[in-house]
N, C-alpha and C positions, 0 to 999 in steps of 0.2 A: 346886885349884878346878876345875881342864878337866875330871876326871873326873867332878867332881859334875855339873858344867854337860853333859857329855856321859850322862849319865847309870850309869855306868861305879861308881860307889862311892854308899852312903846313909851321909850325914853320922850322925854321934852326937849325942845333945842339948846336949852341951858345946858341938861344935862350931858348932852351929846356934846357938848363944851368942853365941859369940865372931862370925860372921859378920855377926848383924845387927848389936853394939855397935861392927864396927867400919864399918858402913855409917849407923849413928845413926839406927836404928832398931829397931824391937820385934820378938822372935821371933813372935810372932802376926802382926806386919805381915809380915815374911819371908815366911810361911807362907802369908798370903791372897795375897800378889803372885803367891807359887811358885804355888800353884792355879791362880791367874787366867790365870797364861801357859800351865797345862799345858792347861786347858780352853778356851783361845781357840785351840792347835793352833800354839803360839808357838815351841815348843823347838827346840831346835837340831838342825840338818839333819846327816846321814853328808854327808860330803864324798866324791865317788867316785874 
């Protein structure tokens, strides 16, 4: 999961399955959150 969150690996469509069924939620919802945070300038900082 750090890699993805770090942006470091692009999940596969399985995967992307499996993350939101196990967060009990829809891969479209997944997908609009993921946008939402990338376009509010949300994501995760390099640590120095």
């Amino acid at each position: 999961m750090g890699k993805i969150e770090r942006g470091e690996h692009v999940p596969t469509l399985p995967l992307i399955l499996k993350i939101a069924a196990a967060l009990g939620i829809s891969a479209s919802e997944l997908m609009a959150a993921t946008e939402k945070n990338l376009n509010s300038g949300s994501e995760p900082q390099d640590s120095p």
